[in-house]
RODO-2510 file (C-alpha; in nm, 4 decimals, decimal comma):
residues 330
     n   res          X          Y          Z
     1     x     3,3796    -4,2489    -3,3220
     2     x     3,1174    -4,5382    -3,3564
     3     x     3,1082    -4,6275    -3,0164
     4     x     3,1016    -4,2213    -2,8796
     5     x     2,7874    -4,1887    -3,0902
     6     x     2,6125    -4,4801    -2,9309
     7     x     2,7362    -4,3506    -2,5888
     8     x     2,5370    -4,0405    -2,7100
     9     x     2,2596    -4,2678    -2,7885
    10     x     2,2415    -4,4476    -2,4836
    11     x     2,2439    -4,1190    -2,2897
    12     x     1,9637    -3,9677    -2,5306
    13     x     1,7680    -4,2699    -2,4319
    14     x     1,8166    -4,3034    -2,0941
    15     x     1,7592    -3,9200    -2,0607
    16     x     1,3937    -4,0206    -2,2289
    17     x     1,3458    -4,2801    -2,0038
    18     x     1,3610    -4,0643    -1,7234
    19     x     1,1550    -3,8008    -1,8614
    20     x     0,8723    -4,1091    -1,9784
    21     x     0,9176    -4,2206    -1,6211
    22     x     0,8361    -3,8957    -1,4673
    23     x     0,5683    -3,8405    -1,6869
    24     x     0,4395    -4,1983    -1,6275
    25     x     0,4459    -4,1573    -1,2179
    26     x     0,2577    -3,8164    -1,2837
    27     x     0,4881    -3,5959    -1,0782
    28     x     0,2220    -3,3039    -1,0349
    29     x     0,1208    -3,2249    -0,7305
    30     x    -0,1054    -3,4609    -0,5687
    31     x    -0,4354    -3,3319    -0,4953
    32     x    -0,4309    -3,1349    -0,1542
    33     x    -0,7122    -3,2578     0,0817
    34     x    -0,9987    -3,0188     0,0256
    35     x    -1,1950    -2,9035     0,3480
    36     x    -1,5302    -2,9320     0,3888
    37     x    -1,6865    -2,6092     0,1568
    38     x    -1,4829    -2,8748    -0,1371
    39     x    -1,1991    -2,5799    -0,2030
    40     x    -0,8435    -2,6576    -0,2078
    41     x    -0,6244    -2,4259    -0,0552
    42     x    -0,2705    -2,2515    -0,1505
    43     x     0,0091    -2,3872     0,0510
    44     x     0,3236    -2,1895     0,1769
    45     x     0,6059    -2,3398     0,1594
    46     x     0,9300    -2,2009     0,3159
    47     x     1,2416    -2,2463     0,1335
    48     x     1,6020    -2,1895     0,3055
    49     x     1,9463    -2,0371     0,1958
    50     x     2,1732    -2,2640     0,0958
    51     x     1,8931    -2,5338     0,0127
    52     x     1,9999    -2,8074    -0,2130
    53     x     1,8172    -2,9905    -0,5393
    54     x     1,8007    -3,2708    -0,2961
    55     x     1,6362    -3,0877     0,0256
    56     x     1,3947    -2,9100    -0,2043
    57     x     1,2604    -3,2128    -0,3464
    58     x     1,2110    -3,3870    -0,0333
    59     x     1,0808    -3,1109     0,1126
    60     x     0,8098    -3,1481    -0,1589
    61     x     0,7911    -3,4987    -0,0806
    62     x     0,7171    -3,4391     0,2647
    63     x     0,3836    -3,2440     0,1818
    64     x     0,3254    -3,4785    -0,0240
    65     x     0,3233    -3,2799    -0,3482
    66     x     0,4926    -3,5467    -0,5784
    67     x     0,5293    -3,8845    -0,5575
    68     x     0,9068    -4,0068    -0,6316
    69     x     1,1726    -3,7791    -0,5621
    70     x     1,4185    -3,9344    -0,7390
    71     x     1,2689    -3,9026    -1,0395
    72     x     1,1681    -3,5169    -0,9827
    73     x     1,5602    -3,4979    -0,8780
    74     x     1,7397    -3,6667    -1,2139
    75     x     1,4743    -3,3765    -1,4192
    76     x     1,6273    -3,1029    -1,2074
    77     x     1,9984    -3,2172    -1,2747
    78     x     1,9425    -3,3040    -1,5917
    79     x     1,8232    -2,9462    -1,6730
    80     x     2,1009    -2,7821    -1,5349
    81     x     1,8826    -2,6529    -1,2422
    82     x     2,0320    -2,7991    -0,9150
    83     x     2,2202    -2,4589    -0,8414
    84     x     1,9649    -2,2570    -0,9640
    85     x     1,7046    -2,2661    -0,7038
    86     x     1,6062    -1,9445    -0,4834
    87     x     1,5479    -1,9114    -0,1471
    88     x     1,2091    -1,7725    -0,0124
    89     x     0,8458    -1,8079     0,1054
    90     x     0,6476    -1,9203    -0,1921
    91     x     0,2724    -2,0053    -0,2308
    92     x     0,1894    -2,3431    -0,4238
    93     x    -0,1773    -2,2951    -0,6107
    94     x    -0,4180    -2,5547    -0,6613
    95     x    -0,3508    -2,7710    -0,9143
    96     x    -0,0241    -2,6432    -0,9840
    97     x     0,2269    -2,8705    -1,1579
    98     x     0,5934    -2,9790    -1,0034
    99     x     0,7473    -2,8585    -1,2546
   100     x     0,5650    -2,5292    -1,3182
   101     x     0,6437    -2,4323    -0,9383
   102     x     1,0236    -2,5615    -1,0123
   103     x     1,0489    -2,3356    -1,2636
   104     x     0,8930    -2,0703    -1,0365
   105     x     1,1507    -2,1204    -0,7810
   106     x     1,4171    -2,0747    -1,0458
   107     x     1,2657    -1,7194    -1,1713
   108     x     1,2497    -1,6325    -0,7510
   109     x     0,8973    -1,5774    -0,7996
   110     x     0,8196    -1,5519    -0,4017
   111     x     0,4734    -1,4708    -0,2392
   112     x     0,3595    -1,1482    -0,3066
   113     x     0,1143    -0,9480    -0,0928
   114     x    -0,0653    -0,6319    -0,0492
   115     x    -0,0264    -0,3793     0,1553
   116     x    -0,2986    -0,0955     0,1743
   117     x    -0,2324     0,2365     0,2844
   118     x    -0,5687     0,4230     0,3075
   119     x    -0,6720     0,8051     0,2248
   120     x    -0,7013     0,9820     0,5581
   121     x    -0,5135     0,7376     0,7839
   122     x    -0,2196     0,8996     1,0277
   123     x     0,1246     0,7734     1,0353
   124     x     0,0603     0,5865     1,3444
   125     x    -0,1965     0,4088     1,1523
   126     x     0,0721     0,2766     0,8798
   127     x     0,3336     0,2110     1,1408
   128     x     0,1027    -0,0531     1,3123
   129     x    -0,0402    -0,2078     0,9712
   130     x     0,3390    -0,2442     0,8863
   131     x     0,4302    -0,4204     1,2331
   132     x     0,1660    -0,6783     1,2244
   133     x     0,1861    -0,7330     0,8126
   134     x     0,2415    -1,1453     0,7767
   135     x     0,5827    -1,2652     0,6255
   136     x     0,7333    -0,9291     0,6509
   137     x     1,0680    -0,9257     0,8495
   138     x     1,0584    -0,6082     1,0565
   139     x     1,4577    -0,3951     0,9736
   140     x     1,5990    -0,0519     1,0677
   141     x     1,3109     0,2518     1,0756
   142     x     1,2928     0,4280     0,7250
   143     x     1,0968     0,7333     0,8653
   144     x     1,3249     0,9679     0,8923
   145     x     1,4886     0,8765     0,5854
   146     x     1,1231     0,9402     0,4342
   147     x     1,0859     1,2850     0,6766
   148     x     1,4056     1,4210     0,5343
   149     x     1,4187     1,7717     0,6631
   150     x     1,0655     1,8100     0,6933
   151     x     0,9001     1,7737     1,1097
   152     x     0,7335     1,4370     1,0152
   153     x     0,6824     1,1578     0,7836
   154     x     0,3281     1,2460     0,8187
   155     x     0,1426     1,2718     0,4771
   156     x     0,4962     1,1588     0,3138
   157     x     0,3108     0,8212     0,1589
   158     x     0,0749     0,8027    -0,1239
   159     x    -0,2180     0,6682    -0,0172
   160     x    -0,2661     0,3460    -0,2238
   161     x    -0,2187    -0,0653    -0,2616
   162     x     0,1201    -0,1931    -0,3089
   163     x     0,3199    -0,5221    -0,2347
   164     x     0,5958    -0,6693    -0,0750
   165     x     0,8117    -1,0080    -0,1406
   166     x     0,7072    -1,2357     0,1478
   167     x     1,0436    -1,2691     0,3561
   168     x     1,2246    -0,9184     0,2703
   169     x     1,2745    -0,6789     0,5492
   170     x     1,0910    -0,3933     0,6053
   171     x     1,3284    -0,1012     0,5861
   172     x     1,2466    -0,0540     0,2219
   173     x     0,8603    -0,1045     0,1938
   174     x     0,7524     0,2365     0,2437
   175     x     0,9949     0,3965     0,0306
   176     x     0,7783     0,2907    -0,2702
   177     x     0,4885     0,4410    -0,1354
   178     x     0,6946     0,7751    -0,0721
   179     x     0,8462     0,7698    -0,4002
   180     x     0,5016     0,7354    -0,5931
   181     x     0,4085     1,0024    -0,3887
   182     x     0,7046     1,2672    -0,4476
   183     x     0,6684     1,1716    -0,8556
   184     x     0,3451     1,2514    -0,7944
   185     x     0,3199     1,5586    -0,6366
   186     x     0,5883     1,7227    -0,8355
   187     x     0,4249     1,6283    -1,1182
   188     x     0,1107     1,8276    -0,9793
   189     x     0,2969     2,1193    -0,8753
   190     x     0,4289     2,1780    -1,1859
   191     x     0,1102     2,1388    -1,3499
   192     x    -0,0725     2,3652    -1,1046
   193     x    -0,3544     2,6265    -1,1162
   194     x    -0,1903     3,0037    -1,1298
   195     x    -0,1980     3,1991    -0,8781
   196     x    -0,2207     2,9093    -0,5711
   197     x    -0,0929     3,0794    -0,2056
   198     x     0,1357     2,7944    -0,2161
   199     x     0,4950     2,8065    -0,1488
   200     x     0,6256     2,4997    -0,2069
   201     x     0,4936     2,1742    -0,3165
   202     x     0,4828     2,0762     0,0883
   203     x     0,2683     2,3484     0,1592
   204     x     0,0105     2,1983    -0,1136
   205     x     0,0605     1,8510     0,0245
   206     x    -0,0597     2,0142     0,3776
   207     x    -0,3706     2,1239     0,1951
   208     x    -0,4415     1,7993     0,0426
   209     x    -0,4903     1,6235     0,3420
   210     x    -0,7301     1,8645     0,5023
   211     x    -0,9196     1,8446     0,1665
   212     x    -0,8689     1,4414     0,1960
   213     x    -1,0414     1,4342     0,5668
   214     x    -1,2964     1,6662     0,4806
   215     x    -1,4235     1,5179     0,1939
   216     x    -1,6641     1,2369     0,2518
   217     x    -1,7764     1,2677    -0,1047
   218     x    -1,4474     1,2738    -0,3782
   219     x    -1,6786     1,5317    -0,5681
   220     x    -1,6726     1,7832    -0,3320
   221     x    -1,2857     1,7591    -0,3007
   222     x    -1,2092     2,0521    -0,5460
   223     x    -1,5210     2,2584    -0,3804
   224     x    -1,3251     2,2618    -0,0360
   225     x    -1,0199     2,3366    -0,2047
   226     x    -1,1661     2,6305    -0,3446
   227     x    -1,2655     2,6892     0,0058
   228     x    -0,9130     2,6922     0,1318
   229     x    -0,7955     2,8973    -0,1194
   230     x    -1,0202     3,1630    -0,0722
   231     x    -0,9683     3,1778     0,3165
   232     x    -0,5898     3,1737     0,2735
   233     x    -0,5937     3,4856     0,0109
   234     x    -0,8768     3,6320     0,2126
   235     x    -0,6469     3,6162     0,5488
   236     x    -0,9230     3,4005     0,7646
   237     x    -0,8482     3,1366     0,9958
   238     x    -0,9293     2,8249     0,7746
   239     x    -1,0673     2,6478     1,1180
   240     x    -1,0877     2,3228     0,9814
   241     x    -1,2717     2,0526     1,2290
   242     x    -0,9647     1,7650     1,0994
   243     x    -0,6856     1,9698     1,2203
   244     x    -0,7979     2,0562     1,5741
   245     x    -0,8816     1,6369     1,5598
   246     x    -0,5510     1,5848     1,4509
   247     x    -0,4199     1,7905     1,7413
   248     x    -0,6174     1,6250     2,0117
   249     x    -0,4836     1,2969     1,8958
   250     x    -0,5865     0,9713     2,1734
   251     x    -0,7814     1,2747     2,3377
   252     x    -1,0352     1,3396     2,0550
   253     x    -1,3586     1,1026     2,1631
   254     x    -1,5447     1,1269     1,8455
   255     x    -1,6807     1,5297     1,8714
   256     x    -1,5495     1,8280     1,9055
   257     x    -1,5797     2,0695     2,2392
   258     x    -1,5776     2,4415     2,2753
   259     x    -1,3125     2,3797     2,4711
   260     x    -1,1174     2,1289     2,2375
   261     x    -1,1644     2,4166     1,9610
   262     x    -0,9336     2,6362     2,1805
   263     x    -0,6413     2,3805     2,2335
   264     x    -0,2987     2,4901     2,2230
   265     x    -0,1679     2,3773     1,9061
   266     x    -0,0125     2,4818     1,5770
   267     x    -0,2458     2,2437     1,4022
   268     x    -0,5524     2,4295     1,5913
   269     x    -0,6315     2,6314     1,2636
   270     x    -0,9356     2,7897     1,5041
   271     x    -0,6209     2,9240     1,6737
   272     x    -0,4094     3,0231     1,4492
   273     x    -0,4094     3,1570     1,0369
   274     x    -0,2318     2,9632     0,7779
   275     x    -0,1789     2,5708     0,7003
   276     x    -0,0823     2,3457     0,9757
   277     x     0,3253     2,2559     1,0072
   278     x     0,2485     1,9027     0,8405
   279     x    -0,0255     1,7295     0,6976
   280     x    -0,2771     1,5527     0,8901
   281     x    -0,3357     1,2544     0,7189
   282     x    -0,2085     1,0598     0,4313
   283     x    -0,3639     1,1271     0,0565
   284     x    -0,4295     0,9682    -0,2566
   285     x    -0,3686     1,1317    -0,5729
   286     x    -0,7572     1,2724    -0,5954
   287     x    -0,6576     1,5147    -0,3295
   288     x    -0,3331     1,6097    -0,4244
   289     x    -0,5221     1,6965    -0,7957
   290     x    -0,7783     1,8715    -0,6295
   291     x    -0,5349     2,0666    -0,4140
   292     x    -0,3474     2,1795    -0,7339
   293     x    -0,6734     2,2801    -0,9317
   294     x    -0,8970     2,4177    -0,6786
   295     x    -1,2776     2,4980    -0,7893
   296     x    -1,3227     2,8691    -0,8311
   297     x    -1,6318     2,9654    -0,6024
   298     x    -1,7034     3,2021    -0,4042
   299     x    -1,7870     3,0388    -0,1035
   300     x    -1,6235     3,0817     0,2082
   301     x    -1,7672     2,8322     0,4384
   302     x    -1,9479     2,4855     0,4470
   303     x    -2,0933     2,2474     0,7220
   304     x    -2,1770     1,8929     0,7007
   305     x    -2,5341     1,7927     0,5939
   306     x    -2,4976     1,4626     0,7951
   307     x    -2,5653     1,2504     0,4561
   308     x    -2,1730     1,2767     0,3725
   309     x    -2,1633     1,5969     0,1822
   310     x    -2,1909     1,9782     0,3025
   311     x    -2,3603     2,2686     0,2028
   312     x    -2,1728     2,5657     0,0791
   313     x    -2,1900     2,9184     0,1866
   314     x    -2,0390     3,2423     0,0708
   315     x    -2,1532     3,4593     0,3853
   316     x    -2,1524     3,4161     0,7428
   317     x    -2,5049     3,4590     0,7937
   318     x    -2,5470     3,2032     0,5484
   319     x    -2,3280     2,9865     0,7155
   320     x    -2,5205     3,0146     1,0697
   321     x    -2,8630     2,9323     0,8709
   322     x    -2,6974     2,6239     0,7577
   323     x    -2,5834     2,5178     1,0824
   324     x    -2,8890     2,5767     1,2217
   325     x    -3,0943     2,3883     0,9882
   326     x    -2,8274     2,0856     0,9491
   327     x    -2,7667     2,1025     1,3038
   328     x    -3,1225     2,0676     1,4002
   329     x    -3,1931     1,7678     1,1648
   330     x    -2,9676     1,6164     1,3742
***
């Protein structure tokens, strides 16, 4: 018994040691060399599958982020952690310590970073943000997953900022984005003004994202929604200026024609009545709201006033006068 409790004892102490000695040769991370503006910077730092205790503190070693390996080594057995260590592309901050970041590699707590997907953008806009996002290994196409039995995936993401693990494949990264946006949309059409000409929740989606590329100014979203309304209940052609632009797609060269006005389309609402088949554009939740709870006006048209908000009309002759008088300023 005597001489198992000074085996004990021994360990204890040599475990102490070990923990004074890595104390004493400061394993931290050595202080990165700062460039010239005096600012350290992060480092990346890509760890493998099937990565040992052993590679993983070398590979620290080798950018030069502690000092004795063995040391850093014994505190990761000695802890139980050898096995425990995650694969993936982490970022190491400033002044980090070794063992802060070794206990970050034990929780998995890889890179993180944002992707954006902005109000008004297409589709084809997300598609090649996704395709040239850094750290993000490109899988199997989600979209029509996402479409479902809808034409498109068009207007099927909710416009906002999100992030992905650095590393992880990109088959899943816009179903968050898809999923906010069918939570949130449901959630809308349930709580929705009486009386809308609406459908289905689709068809309100539709009308967000005109609402969402006509809107320079958020407070006039609701105004142009009461807009749409009233052309929808009062049978008109909504001829909206962002669905013929949708329609001309790579042809559209930054104004609109006579003749591009009369393009064959189903998203030519010049052409023909009712909503487009899908919506234009992706939204953010502003739109959706303002889709489901119109203003109640009586206006029937408006026309830009070339400092990013429109003037309202509730008559055609009004409308002209505006045109003429906005038009001419310009």
């Amino acid at each position: 018994m005597r001489k198992a409790i000074l085996a004990l004892l021994l360990l204890l102490l040599l475990i102490g040691y070990g923990v004074v000695a890595f104390d004493y040769y400061g394993l931290v991370y050595r202080a990165m060399p700062s460039p010239a503006n005096g600012t350290a910077q992060p480092l990346i730092l890509c760890l493998e599958k099937k990565m040992t205790a052993t590679n993983f503190v070398y590979t620290l070693k080798r950018n030069y982020l502690i000092q004795s390996p063995r040391l850093f080594l014994l505190m990761i057995r000695v802890q139980g952690l050898s096995n425990q260590l995650k694969a993936g592309i982490y970022q190491i901050k400033p002044g980090e310590t070794a063992s802060h970041f070794l206990f970050r590699v034990v929780q998995g707590d890889v890179l993180k970073l944002p992707f954006q997907i902005i109000e008004g953008t297409t589709l084809k806009n997300v598609v090649d943000v996704v395709q040239h996002l850094p750290y993000l290994i490109q899988g199997s196409d989600p979209l029509p997953k996402i479409a479902d039995d809808h034409q498109s995936a068009e207007g099927l993401l909710l416009a906002d900022t999100y992030y992905y693990d650095a590393g992880s494949k990109s088959d899943f990264l816009l179903m968050n984005p898809h999923d906010a946006l069918m939570l949130f949309l449901n959630q809308a059409w349930a709580n929705r003004a009486p009386n809308l000409p609406y459908k289905t929740p689709y068809d309100m989606l539709i009308a967000a994202s005109i609402i969402e590329k006509e809107a320079g100014n958020p407070d006039e979203k609701r105004l142009i929604s009461g807009v749409i309304i009233n052309r929808l209940q009062s049978r008109m052609k909504l001829q909206m200026d962002p669905t013929v632009i949708y329609a001309l797609g790579s042809q559209y060269v930054g104004t609109l024609s006579h003749e591009n006005l009369s393009v064959d389309s189903p998203y030519n609402t010049y052409k023909h009545y009712g909503l487009p088949p899908t919506p234009i554009a992706m939204v953010g939740k502003d739109a959706i709201d303002a889709a489901a709870h119109p203003a109640v006006t009586p206006y029937l048209y408006f026309v830009a006033r070339g400092d990013g908000r429109h003037q309202f009309s509730e008559t055609y002759v009004e409308q002209q006068k505006a045109i003429s008088t906005y038009q001419h300023r310009k």
